[in-house]
C-alpha positions in Angstrom: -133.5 43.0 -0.6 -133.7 45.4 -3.2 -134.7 43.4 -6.2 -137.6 42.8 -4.7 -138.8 46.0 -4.6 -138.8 46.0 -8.2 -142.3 46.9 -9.6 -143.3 47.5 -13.6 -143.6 51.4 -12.6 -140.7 51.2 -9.9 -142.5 54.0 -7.9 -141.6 52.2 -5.0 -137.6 52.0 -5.5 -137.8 56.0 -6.9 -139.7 57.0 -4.0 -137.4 55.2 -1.7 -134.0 56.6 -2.9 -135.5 59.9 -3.3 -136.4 60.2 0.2 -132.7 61.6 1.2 -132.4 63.8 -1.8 -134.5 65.7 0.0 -133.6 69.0 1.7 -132.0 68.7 4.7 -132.8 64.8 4.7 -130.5 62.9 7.3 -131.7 59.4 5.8 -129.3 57.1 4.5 -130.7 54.1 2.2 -128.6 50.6 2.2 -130.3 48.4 -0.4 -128.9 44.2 -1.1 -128.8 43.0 -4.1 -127.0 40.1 -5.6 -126.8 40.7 -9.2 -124.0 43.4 -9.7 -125.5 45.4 -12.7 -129.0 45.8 -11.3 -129.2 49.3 -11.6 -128.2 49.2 -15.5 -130.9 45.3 -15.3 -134.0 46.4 -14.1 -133.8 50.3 -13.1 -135.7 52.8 -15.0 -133.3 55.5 -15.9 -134.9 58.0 -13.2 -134.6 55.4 -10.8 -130.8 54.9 -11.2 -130.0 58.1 -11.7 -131.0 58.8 -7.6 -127.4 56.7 -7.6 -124.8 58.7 -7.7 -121.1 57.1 -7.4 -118.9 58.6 -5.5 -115.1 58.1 -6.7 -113.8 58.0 -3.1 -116.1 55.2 -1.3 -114.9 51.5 -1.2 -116.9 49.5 1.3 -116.2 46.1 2.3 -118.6 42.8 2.4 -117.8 38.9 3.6 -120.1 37.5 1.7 -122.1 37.8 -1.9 -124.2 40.7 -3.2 -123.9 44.1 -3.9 -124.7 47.3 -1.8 -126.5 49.8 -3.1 -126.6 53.5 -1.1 -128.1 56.4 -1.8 -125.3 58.4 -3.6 -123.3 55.7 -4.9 -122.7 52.3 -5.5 -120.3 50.1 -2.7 -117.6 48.6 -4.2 -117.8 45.0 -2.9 -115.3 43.1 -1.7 -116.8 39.8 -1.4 -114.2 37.5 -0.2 -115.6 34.4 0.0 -117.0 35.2 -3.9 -113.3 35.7 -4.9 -112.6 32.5 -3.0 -114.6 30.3 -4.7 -114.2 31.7 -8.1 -110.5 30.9 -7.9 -110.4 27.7 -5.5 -113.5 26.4 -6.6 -113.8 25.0 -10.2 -117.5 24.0 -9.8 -118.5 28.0 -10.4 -117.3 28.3 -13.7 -119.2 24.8 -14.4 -122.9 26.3 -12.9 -121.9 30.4 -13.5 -123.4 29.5 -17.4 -126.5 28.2 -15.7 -126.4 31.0 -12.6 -124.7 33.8 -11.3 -125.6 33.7 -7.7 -123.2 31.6 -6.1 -125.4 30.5 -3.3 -126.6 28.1 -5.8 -122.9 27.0 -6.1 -122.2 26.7 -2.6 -125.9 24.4 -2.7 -124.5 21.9 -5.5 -121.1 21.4 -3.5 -123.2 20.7 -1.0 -125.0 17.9 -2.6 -122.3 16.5 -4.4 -120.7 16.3 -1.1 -123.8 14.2 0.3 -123.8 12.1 -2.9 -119.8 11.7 -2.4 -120.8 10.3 1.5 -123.5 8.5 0.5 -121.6 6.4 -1.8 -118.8 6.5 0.3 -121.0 4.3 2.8 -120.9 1.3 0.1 -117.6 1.2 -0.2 -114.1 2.7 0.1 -114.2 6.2 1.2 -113.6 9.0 -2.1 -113.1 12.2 -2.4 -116.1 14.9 -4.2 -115.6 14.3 -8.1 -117.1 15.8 -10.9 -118.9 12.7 -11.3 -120.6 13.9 -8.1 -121.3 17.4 -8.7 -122.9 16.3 -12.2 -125.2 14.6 -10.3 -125.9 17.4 -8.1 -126.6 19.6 -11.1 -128.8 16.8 -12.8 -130.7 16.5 -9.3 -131.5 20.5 -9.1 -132.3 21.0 -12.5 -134.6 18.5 -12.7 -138.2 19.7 -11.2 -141.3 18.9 -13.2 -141.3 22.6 -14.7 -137.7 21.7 -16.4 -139.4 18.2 -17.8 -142.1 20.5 -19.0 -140.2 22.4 -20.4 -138.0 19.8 -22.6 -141.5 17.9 -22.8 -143.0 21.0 -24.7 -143.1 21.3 -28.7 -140.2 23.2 -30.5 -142.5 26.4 -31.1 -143.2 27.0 -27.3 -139.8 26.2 -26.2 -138.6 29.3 -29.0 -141.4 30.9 -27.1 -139.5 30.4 -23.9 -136.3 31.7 -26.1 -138.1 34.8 -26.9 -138.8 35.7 -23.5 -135.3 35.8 -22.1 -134.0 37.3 -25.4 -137.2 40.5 -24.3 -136.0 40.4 -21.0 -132.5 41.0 -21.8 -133.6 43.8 -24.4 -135.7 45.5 -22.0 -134.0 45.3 -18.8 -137.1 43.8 -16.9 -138.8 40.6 -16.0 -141.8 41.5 -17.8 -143.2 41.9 -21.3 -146.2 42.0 -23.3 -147.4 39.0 -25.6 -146.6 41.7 -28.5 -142.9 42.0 -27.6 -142.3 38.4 -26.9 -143.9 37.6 -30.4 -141.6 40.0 -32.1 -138.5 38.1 -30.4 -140.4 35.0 -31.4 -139.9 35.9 -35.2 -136.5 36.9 -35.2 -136.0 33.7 -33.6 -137.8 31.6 -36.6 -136.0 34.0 -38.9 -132.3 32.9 -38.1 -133.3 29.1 -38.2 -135.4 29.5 -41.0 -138.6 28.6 -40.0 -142.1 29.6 -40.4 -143.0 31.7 -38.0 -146.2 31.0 -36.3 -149.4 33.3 -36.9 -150.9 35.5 -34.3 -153.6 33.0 -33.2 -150.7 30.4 -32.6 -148.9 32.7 -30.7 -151.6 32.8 -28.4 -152.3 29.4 -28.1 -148.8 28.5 -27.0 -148.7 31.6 -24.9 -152.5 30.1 -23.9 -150.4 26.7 -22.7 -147.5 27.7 -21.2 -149.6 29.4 -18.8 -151.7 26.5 -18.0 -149.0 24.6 -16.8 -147.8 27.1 -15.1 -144.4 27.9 -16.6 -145.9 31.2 -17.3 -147.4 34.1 -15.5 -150.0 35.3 -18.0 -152.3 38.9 -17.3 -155.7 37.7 -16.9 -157.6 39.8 -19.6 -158.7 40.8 -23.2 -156.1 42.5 -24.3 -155.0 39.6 -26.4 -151.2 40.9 -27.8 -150.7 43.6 -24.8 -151.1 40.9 -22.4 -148.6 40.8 -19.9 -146.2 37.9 -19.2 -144.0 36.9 -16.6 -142.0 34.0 -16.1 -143.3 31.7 -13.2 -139.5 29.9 -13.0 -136.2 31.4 -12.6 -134.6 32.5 -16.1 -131.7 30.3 -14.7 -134.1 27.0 -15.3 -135.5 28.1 -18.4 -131.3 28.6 -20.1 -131.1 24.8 -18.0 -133.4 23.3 -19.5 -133.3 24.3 -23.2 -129.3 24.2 -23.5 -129.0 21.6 -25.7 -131.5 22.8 -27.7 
């Protein structure tokens, strides 16, 4: 599972698709990922350039993810993903929220139980979007999405400026200085104030003490490192109609 190899100096993902780069190596290296762009997401340039793609390799895959080889990238043909995309309406409703469609294939599920549960009181139905509604209300809603929807407007922009670093940087992981920049540019296009330092590390200060954030433990004050401790997927959930 490669993406959980990742590591803020990826010395473990360069060491491990260097390995047949070597001469007269024999290894071969068959990495999973589910999240097509990873390379280009989370790879460090001398990282992804150990993957080379070859024009002439198509490889085949019932199922979701993406394969990852050392030189080159498989072309997945994931059959059951194409299936659902085009039979299956529900992904385009949760693909805003998530791209993984294991998470789709979970809601179907559940609206599915919701449909047979109600089903039981009276007339048997088919699933309806009333059902998969439900489903999506009943996942989205742990206590860290209540928190989160719960928290004032400044900490929930904080929450904005992460994702917006993440995107920028291509990792899960950014410095209390980078997120604060974000944060700014954020206030900026609504016209706000933007909050000073020392409010920046209050609310940085908070979000860690309940645990929606994973925040370094030390003095470093702005070059502290932060991590989110909830999917990105909850945090665009849970401030969408925001």
């Amino acid at each position: 599972q490669l993406d959980l190899l990742w590591t803020r100096k990826q010395n473990v993902m360069y060491n491990l698709f260097d390995w047949p780069t070597q001469k007269h190596s024999k290894l071969i290296i068959l990495a999973i990922a589910n999240t097509m762009d990873l390379p280009e997401r989370i790879m460090m340039n001398r990282v992804a350039s150990r993957l080379v793609c070859p024009s002439n390799f198509v490889g085949f895959w019932f199922g979701f993810g993406v394969g990852f080889f050392w030189g080159g990238r498989v072309l997945i043909l994931a059959k059951l993903f194409s299936q659902l995309a085009t039979n299956c309406h529900v992904y385009f409703q949760v693909a805003a929220l998530s791209g993984d469609a294991r998470r789709c294939l979970d809601i179907c599920r559940r609206a599915t139980e919701i449909c047979e549960f109600a089903s039981q009181k009276r007339t048997p139905e088919i699933v309806r979007m009333v059902h998969v509604t439900e489903a999506i209300d009943e996942m989205f809603s742990s206590p860290y999405i209540n928190a989160i929807r719960n928290a004032s407007l400044h900490e929930q922009i904080f929450l904005k400026a992460i994702l917006a670093e993440f995107r920028r940087a291509g990792v899960e992981e950014a410095t209390v200085q980078q997120v604060y920049h974000q944060h700014v540019a954020l206030c900026r296009i609504e016209g706000m104030q933007s909050p000073t330092i020392s409010e920046i590390m209050g609310i940085c200060s908070r979000l860690g003490a309940c645990r929606l954030l994973l925040v370094e433990s030390s003095n470093k004050y702005l070059h502290m490192r932060v991590r989110l401790n909830i999917s990105q997927d909850d945090v665009m959930y849970a401030l969408k109609d925001e």
